[in-house]
GUDREN-380501 format. One record per residue: z, y negated, x of N, C-alpha, C, O, CB in turn. Coordinates in steps of 0.1 Angstrom, whole numbers, padded with zeros to 4 digits, always signed. Each point is the difference from the previous one (the first is absolute). Glycine has a CB too. Layout:
// residues N
ZYXZYXZYXZYXZYX
...
//
This chain:
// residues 144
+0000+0012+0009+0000-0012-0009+0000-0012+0009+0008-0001+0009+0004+0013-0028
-0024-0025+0016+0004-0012+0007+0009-0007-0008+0002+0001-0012-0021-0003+0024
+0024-0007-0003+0009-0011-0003-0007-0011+0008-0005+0001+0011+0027+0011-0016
-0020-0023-0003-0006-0017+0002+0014-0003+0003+0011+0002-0007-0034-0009-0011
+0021-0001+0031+0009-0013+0000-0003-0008+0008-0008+0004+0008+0024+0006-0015
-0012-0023+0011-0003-0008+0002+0012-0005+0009+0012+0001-0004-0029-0001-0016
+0014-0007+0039+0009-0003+0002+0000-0014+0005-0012-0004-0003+0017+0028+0004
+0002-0034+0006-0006-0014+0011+0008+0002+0008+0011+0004-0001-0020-0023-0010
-0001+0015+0024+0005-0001+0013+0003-0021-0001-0008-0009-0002-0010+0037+0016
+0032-0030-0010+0006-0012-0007+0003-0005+0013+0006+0007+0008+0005+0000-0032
-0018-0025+0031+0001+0000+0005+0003-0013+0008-0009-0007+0004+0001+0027-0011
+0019-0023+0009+0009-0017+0000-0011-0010+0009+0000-0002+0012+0031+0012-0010
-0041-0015-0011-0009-0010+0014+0002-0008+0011-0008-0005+0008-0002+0004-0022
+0027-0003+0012+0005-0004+0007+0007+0004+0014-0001-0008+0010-0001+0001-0032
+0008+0018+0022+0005+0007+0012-0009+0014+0000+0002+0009+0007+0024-0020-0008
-0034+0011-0007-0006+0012+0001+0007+0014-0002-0005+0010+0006-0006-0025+0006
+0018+0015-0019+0008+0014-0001+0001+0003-0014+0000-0008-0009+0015+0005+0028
-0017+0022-0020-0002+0004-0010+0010+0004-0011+0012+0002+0003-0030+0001+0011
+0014-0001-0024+0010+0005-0013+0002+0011+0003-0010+0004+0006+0003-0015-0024
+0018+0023+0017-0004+0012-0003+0014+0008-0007+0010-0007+0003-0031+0006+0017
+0023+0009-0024+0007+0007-0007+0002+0010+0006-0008+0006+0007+0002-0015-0023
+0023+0013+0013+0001+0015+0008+0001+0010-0011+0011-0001-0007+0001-0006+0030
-0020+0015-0026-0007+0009-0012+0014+0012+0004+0003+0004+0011-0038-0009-0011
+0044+0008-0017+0012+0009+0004-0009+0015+0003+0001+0005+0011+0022-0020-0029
-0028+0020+0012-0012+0013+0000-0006+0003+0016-0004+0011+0004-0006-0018-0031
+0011-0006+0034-0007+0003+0015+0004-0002+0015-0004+0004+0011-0011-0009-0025
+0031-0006+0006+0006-0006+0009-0006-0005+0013+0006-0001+0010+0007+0014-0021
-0024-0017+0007-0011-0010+0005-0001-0013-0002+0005-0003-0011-0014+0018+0008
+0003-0027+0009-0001-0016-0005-0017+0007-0004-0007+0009+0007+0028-0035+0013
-0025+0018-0033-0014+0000-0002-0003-0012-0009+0008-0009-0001-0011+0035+0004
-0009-0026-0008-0004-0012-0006+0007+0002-0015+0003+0012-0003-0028-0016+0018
+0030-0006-0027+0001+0003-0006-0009+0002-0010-0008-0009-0001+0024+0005+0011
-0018+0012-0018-0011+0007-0013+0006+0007-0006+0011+0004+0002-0029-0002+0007
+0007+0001-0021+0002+0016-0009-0008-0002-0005-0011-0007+0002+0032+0014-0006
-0013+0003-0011-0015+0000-0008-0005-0008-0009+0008-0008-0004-0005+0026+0006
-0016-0018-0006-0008-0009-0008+0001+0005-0013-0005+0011-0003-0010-0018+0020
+0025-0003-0030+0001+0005-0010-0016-0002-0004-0010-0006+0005+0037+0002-0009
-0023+0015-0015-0015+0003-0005-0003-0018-0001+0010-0007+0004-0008+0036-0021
-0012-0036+0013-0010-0008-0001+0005-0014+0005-0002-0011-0004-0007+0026-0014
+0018-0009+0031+0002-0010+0012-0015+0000+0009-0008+0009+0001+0036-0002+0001
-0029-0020+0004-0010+0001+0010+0010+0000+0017+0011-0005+0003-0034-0012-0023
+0015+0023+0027+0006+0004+0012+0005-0013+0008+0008+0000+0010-0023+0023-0009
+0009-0034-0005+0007-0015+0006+0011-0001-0008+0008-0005+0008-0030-0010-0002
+0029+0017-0018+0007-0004-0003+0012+0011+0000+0012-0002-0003-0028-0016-0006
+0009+0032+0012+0012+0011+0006+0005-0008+0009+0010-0007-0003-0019+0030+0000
+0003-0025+0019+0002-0004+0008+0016-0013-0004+0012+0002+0000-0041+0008+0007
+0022-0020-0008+0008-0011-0003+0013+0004-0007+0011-0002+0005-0033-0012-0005
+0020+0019-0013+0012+0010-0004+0014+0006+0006+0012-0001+0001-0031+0005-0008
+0006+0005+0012+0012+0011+0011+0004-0010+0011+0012+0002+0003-0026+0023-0004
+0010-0032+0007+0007-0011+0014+0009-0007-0011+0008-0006+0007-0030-0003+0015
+0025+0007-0034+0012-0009-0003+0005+0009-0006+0012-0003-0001-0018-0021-0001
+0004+0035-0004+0013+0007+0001+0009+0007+0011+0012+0004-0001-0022-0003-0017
+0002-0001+0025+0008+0009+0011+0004-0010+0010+0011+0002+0006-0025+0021-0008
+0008-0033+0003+0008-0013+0010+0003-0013-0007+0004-0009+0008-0015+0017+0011
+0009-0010-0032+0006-0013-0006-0012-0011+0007+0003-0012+0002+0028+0020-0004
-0044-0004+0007-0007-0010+0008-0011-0001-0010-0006+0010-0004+0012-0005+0031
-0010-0018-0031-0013+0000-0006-0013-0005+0012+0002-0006+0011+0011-0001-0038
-0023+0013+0021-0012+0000+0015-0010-0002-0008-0002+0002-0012+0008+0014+0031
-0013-0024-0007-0018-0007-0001-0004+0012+0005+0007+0007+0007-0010-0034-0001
-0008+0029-0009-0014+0019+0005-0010-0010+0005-0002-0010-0007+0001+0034-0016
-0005-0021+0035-0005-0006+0005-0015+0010+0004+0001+0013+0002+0023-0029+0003
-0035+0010-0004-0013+0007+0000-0009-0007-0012+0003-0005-0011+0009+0028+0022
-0022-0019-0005-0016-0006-0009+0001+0006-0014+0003+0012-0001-0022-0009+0023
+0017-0009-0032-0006+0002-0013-0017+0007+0003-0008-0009+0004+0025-0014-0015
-0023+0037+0010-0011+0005+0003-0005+0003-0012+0006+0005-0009+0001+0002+0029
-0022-0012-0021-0007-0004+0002+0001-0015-0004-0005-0009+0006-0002+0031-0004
+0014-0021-0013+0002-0012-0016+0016-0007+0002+0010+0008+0002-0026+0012-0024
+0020-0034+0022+0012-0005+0001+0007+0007-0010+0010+0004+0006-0015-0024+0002
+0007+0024-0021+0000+0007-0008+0005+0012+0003+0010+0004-0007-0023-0017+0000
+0008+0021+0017+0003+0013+0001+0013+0005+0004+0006-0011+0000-0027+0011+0004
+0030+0010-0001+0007+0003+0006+0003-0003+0014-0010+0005+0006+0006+0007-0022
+0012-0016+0026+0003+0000+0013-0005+0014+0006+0005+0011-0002+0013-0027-0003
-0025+0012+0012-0008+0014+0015+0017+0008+0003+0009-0009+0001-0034-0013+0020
+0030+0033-0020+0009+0007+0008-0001-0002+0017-0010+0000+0007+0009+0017-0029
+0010-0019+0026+0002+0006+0012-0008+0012+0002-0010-0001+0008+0031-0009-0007
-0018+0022-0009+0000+0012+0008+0005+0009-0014+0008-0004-0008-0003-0006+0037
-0010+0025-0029+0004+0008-0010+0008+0009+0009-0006+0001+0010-0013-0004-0029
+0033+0011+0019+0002+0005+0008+0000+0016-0007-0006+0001-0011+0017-0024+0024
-0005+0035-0009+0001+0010-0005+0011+0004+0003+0000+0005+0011-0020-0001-0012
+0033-0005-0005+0013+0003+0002+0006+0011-0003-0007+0007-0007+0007-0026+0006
+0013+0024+0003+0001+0015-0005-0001+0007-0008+0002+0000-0012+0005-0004+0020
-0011+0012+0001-0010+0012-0006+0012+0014+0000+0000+0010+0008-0030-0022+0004
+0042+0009-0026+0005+0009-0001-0001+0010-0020-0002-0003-0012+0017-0015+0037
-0013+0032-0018+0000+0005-0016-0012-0002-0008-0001+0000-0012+0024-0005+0010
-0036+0004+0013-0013-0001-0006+0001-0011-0009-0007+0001-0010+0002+0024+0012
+0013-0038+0000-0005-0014-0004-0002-0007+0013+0006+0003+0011+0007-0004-0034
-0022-0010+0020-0008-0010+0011+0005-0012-0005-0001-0004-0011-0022+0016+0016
+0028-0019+0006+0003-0012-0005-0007-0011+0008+0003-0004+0011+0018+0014-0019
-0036-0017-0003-0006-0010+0006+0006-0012+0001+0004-0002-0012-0020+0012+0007
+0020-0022+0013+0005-0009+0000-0011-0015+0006-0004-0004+0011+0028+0024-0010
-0026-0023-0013-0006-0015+0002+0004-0010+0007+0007-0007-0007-0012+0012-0009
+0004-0009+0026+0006-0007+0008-0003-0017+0006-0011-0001+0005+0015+0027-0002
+0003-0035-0002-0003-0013-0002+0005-0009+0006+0013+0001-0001-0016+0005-0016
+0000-0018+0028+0008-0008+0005-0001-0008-0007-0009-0004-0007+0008+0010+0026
+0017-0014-0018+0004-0009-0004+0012-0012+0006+0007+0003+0010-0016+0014-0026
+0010-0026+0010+0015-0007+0010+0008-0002-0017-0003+0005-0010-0008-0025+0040
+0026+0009-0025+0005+0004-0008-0001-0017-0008-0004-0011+0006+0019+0036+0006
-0011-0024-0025-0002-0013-0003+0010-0008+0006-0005-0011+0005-0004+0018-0025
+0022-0006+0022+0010-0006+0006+0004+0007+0011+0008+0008-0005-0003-0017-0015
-0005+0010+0031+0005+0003+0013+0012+0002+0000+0004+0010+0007-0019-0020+0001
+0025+0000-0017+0011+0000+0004+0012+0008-0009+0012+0000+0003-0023-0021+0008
+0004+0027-0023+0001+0008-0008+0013+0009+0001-0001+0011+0006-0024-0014-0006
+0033+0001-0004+0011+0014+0001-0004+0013-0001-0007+0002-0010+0021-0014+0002
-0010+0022+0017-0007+0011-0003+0014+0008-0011+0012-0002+0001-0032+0003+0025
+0009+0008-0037+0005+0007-0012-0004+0013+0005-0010+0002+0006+0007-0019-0025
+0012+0027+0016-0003+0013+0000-0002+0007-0013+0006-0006-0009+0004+0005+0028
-0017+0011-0022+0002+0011-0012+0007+0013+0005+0004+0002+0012-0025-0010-0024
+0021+0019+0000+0005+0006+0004-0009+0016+0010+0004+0010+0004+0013-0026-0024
-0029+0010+0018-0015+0007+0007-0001-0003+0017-0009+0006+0007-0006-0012-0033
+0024-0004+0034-0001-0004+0011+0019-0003+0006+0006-0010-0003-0036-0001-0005
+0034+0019+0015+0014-0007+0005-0002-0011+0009+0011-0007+0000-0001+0028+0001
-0021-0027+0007+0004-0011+0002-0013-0007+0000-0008+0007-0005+0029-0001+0017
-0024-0017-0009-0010-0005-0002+0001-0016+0014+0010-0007+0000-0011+0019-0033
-0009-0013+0042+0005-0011+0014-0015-0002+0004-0009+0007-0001+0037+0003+0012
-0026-0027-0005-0012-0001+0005-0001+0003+0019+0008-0002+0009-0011-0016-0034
-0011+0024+0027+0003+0003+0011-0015-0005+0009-0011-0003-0006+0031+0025-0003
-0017-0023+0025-0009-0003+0007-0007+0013+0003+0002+0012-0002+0010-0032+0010
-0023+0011+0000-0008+0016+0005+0011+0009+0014+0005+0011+0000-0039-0025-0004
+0034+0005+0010+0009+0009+0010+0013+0006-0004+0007+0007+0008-0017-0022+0008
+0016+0010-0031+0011+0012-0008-0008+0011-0001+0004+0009+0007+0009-0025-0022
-0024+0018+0008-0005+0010-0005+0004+0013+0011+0005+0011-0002-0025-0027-0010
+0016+0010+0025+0003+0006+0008+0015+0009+0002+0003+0010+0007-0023-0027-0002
+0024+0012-0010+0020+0003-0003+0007+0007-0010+0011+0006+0001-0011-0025+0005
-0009+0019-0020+0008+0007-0007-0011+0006-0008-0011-0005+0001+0034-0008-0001
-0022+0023-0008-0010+0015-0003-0010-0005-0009+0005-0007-0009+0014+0028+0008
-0034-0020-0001-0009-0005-0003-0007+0008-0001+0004+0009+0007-0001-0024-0002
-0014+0019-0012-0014+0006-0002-0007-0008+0013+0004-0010+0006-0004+0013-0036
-0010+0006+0033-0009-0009+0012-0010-0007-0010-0010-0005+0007+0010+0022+0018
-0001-0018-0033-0010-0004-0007+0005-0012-0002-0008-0009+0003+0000+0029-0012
+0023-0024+0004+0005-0011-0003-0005-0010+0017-0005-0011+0000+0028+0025-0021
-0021-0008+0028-0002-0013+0015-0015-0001+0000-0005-0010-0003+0026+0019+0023
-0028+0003-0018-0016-0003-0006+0001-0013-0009+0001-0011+0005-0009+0039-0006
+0008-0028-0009-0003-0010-0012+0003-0009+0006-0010-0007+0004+0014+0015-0024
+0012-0011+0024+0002-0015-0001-0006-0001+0017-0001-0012+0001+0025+0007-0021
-0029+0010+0030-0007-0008+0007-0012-0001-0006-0002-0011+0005+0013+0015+0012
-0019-0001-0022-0016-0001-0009+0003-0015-0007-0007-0010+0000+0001+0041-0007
+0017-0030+0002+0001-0012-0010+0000-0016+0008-0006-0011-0001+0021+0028-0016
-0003-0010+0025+0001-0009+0011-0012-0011+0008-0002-0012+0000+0018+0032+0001
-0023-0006+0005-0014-0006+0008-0012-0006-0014-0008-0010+0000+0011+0032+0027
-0001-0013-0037-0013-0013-0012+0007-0009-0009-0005-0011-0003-0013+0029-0001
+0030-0014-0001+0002-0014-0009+0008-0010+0007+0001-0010-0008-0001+0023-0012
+0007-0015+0034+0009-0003+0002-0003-0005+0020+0007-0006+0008+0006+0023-0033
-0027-0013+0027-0005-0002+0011+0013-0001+0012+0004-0010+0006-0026-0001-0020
+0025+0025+0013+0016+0003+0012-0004+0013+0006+0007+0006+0008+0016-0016-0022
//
């Protein structure tokens, strides 16, 4: 069975450091996401899921393709675990946050939620995928 969800890579334009959540299921920091309710569009899963799970509301950043009108371009579709013969596709999106200075909120889907630099990443448990992204984001939206 697939599952849709939708996640953003959240990212302070100011100091440059990213959003991320430490997921209780992986005991991992990752981006935060989930799933895309029924006759949700995957921009507004996105946006969604980052204010529930961190109390942060966010700008999605990327081209309107082909038509202004259209949906925001993804980052990237990823293929996430692949347990119990379900696939979990995750739509994925950069963004920053509307307010930088934002208190961070937790749910009960994330124990902690902190903004971090690239050379943290290096420090505490991550997906490699997560340091992938945010340098990608880094060097095109953010020319670093």
């Amino acid at each position: 069975m697939n599952h849709y969800c939708a996640s953003a890579f959240i990212i302070n334009p100011y100091d440059k450091k990213i959003l991320l959540v430490k997921h209780a299921d992986y005991d991992k920091w990752l981006q935060p996401g989930g799933h895309i309710e029924p006759d949700e569009t995957p921009e507004d899963a996105a946006v969604r899921e980052v204010y529930e799970e961190t109390g942060i509301k966010i700008k999605l950043l990327g081209e309107r393709f082909p038509r202004e009108d259209d949906f925001i371009r993804p980052l990237g579709v990823q293929c996430n675990r692949k347990k119990d013969g379900n696939r979990f596709i995750d739509i994925i999106y950069a963004a920053v946050p509307n307010n930088p200075n934002e208190e961070l909120k937790i749910n009960d889907e994330s124990i902690e939620a902190g903004w971090f630099s690239r050379n943290e990443l290096e420090r505490i448990p991550v997906f490699t995928d997560v340091k992938i992204t945010m340098d990608y984001i880094l060097r095109n939206y953010f020319n670093k």
